[in-house]
Chimera marker file (.cmm) of the C-alpha trace (Angstrom):
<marker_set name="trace">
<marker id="1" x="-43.434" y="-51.042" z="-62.174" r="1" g="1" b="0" radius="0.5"/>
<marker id="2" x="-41.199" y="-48.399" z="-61.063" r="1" g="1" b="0" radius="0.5"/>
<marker id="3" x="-40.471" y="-50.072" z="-57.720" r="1" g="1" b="0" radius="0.5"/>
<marker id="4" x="-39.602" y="-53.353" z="-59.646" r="1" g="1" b="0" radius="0.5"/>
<marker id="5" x="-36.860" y="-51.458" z="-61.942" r="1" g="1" b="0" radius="0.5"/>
<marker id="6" x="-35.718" y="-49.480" z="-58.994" r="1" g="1" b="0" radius="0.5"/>
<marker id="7" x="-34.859" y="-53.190" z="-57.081" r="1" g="1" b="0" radius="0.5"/>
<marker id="8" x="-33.332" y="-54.437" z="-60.334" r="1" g="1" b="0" radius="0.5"/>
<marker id="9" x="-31.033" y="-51.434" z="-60.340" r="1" g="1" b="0" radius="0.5"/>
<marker id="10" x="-29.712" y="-51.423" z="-57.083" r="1" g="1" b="0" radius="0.5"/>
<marker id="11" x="-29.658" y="-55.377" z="-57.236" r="1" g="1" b="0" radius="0.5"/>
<marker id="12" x="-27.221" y="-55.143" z="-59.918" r="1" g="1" b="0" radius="0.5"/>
<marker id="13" x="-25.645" y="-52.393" z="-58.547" r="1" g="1" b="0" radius="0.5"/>
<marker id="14" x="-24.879" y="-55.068" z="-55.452" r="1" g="1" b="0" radius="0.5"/>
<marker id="15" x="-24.144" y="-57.923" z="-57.642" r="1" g="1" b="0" radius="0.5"/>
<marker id="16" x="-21.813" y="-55.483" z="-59.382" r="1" g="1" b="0" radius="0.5"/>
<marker id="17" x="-18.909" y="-56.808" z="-57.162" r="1" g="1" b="0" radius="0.5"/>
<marker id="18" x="-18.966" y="-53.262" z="-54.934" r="1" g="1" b="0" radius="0.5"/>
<marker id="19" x="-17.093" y="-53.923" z="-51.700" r="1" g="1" b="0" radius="0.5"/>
<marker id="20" x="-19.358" y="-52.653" z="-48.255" r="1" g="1" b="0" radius="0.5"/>
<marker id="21" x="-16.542" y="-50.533" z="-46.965" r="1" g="1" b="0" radius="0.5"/>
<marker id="22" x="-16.143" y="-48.609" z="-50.788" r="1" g="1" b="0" radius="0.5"/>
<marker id="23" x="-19.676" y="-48.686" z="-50.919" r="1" g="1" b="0" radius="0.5"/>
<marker id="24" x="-20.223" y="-45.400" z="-49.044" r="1" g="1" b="0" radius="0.5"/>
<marker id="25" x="-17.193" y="-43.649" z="-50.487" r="1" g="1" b="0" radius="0.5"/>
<marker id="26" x="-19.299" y="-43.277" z="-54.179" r="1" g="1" b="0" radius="0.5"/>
<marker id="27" x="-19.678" y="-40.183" z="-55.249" r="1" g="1" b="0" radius="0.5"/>
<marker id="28" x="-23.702" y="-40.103" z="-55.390" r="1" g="1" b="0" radius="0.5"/>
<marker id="29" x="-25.511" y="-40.634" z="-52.128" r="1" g="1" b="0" radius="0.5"/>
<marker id="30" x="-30.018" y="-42.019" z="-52.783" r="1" g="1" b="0" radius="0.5"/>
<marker id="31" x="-31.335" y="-40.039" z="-50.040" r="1" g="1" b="0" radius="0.5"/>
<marker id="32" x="-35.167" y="-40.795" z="-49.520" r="1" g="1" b="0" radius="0.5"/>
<marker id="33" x="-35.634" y="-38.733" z="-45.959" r="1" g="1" b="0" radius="0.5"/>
<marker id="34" x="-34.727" y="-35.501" z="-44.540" r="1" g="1" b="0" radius="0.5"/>
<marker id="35" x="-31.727" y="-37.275" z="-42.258" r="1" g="1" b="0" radius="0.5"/>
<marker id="36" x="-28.282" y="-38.176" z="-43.883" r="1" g="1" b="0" radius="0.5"/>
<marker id="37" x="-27.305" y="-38.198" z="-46.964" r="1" g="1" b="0" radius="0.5"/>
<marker id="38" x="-28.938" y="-42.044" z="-47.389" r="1" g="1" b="0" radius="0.5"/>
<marker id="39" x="-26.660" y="-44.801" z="-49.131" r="1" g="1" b="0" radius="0.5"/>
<marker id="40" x="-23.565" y="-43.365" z="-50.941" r="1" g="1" b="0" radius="0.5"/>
<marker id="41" x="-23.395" y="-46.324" z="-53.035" r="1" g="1" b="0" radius="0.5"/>
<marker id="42" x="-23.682" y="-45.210" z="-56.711" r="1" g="1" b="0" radius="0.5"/>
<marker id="43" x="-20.776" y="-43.650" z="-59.254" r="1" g="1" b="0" radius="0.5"/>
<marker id="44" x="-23.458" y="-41.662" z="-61.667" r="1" g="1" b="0" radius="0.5"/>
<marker id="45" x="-25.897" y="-39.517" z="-60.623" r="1" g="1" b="0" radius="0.5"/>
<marker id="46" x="-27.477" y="-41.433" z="-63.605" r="1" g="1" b="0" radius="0.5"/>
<marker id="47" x="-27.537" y="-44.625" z="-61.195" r="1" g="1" b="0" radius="0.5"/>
<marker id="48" x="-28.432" y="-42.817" z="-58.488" r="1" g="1" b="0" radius="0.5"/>
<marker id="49" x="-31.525" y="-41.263" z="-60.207" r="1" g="1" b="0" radius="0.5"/>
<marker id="50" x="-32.303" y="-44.660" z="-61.328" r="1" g="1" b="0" radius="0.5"/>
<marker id="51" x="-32.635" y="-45.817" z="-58.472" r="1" g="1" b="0" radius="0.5"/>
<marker id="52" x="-34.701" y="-42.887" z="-56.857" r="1" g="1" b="0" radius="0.5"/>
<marker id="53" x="-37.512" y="-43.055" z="-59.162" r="1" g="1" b="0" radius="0.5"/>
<marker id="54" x="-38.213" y="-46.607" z="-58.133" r="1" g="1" b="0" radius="0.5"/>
<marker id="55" x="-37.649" y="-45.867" z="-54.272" r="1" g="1" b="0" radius="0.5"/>
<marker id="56" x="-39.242" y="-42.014" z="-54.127" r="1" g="1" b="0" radius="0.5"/>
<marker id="57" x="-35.987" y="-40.446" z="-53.071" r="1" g="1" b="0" radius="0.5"/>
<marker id="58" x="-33.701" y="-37.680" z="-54.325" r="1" g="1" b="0" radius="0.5"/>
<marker id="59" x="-29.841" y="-37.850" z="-55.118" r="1" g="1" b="0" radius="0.5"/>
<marker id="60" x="-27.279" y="-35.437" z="-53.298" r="1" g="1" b="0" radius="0.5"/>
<marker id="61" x="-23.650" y="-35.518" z="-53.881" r="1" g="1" b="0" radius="0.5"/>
<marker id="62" x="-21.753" y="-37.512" z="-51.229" r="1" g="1" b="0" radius="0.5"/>
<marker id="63" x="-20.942" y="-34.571" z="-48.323" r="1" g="1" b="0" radius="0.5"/>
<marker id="64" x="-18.217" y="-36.784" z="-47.027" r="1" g="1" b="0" radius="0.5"/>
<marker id="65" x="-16.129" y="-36.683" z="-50.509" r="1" g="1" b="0" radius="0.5"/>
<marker id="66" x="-17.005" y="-33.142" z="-51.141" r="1" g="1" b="0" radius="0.5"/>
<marker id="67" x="-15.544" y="-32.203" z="-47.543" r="1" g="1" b="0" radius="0.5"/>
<marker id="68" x="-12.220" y="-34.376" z="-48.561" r="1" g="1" b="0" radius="0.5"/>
<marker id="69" x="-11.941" y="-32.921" z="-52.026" r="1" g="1" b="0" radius="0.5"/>
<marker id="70" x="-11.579" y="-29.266" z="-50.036" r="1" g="1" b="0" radius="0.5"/>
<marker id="71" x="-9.009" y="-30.638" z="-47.351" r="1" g="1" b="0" radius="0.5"/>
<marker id="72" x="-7.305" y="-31.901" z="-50.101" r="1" g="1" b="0" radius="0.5"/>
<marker id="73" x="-7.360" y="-28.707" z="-51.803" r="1" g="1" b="0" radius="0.5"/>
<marker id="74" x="-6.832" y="-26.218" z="-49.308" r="1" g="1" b="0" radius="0.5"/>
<marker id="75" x="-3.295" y="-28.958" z="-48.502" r="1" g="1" b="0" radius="0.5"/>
<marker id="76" x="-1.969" y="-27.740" z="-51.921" r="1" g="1" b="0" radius="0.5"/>
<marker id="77" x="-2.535" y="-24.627" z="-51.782" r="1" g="1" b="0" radius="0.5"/>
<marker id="78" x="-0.732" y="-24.220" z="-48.310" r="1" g="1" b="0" radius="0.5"/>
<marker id="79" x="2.249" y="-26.212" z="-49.761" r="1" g="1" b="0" radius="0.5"/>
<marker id="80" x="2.228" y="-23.389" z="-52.937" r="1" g="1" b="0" radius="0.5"/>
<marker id="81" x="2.104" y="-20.822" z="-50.483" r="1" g="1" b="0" radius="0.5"/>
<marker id="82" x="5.346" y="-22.214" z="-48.662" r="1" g="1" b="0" radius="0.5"/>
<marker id="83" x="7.385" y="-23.026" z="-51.478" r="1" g="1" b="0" radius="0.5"/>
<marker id="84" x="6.495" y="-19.619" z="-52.739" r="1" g="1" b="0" radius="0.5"/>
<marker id="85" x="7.632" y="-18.002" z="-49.573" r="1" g="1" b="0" radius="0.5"/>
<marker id="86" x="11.199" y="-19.902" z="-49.577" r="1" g="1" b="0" radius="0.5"/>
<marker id="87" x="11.588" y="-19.080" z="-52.977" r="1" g="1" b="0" radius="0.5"/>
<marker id="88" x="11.139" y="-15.385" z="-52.144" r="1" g="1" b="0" radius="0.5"/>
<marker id="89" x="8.276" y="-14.804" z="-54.571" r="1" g="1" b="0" radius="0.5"/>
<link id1="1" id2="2" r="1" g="1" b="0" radius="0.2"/>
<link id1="2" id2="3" r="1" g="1" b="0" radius="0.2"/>
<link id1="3" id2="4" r="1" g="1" b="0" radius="0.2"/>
<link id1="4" id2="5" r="1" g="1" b="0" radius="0.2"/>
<link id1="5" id2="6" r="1" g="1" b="0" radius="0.2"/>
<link id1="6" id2="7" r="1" g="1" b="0" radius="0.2"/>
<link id1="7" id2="8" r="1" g="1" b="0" radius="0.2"/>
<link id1="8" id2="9" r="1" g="1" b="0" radius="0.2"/>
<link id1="9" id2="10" r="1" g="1" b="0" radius="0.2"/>
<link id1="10" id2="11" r="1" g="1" b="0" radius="0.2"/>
<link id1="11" id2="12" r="1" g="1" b="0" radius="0.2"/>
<link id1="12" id2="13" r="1" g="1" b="0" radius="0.2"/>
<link id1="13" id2="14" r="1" g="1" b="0" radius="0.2"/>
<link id1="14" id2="15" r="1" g="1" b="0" radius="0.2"/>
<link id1="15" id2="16" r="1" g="1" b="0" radius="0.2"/>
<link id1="16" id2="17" r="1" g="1" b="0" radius="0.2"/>
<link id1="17" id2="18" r="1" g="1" b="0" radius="0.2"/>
<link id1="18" id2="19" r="1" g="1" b="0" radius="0.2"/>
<link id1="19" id2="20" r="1" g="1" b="0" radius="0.2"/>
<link id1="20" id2="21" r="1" g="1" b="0" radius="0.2"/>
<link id1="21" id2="22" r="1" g="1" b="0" radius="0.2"/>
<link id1="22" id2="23" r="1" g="1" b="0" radius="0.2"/>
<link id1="23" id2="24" r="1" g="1" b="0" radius="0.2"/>
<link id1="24" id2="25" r="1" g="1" b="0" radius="0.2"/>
<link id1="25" id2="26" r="1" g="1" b="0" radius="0.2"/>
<link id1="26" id2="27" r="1" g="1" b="0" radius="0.2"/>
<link id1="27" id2="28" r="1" g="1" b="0" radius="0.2"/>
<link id1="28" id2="29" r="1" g="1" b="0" radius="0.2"/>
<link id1="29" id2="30" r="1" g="1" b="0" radius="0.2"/>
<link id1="30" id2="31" r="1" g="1" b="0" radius="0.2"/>
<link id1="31" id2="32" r="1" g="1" b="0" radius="0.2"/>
<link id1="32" id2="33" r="1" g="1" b="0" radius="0.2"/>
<link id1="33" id2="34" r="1" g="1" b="0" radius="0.2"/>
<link id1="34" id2="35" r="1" g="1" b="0" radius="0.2"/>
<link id1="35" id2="36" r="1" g="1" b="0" radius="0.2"/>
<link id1="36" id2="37" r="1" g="1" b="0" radius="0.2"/>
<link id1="37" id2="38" r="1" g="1" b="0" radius="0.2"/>
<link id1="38" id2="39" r="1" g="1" b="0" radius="0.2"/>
<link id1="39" id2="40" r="1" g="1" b="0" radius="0.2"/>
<link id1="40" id2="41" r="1" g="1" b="0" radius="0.2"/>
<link id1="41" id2="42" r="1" g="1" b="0" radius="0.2"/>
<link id1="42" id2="43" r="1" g="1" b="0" radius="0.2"/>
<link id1="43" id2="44" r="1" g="1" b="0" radius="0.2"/>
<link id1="44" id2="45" r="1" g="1" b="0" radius="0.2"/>
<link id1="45" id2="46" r="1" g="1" b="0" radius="0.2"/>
<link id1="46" id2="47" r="1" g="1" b="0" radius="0.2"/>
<link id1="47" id2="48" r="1" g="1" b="0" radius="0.2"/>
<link id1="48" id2="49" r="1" g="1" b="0" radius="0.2"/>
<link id1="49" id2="50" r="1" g="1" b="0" radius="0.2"/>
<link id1="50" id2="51" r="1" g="1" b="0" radius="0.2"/>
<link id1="51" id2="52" r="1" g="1" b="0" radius="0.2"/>
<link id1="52" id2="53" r="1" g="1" b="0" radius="0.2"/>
<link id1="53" id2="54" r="1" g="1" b="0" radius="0.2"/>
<link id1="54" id2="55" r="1" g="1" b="0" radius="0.2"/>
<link id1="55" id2="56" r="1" g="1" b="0" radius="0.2"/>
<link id1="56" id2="57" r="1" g="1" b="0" radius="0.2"/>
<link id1="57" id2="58" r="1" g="1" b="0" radius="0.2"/>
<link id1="58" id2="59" r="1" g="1" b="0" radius="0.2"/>
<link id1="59" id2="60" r="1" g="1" b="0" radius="0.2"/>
<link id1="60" id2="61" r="1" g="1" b="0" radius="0.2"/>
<link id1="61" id2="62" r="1" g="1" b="0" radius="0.2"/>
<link id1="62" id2="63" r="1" g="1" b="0" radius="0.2"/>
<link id1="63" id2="64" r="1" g="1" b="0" radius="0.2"/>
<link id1="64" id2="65" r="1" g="1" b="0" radius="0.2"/>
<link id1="65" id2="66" r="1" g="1" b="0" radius="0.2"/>
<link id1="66" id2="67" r="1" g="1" b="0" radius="0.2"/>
<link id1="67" id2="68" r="1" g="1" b="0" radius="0.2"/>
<link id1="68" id2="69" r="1" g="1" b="0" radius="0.2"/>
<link id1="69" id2="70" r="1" g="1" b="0" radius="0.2"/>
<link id1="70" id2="71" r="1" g="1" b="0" radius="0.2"/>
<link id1="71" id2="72" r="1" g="1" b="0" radius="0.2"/>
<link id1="72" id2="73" r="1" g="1" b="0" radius="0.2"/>
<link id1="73" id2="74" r="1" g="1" b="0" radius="0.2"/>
<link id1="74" id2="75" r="1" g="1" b="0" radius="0.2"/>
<link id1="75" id2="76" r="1" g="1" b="0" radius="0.2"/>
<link id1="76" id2="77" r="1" g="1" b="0" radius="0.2"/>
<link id1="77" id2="78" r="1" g="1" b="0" radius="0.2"/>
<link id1="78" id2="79" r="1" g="1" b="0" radius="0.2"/>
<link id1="79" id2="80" r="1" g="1" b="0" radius="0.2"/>
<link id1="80" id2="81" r="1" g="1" b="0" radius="0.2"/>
<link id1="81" id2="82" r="1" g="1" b="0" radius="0.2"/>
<link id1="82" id2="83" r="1" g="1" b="0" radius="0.2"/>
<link id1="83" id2="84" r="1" g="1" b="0" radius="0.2"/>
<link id1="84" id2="85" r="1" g="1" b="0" radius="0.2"/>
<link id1="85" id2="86" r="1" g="1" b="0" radius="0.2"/>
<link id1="86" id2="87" r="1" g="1" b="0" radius="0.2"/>
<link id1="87" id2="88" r="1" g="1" b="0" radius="0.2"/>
<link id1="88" id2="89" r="1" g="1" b="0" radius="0.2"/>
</marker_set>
């Protein structure tokens, strides 16, 4: 039973009009061995979870947008730190 709602959420996750290429950029990866973070396809760790306990697998935030999130981060606060230093602060 759990396998047959676990393949009715991810079909419907499919059918759910998700693009391949964004499908690895979700923010919940279904990881169901101890290489990679699995398929990144889900928005909610909800989703992702319901989709585990049909499958036997575990859910781990995407590394890759994680990783991004901090580049993206550690961008601003360079820029803060240069407009701080022109303005003589």
């Amino acid at each position: 039973m759990r396998v047959l709602i676990g393949l009715v959420v991810l079909t419907a996750t499919l059918a759910s009009g998700i693009q391949a290429a964004s499908a690895q950029n979700r923010p919940w990866c279904l990881r169901t061995g101890f290489s990679g973070p699995g398929w990144c396809g889900f928005d909610s760790f909800q989703q992702c979870m319901a989709s585990a306990s049909g499958q036997g697998g575990s859910c781990i935030e995407n590394n890759m947008l994680v990783w991004q999130r901090q580049q993206e981060q550690q961008k601003r606060n360079a820029g803060r730190q240069q407009r701080q230093q022109y303005d003589g602060r």
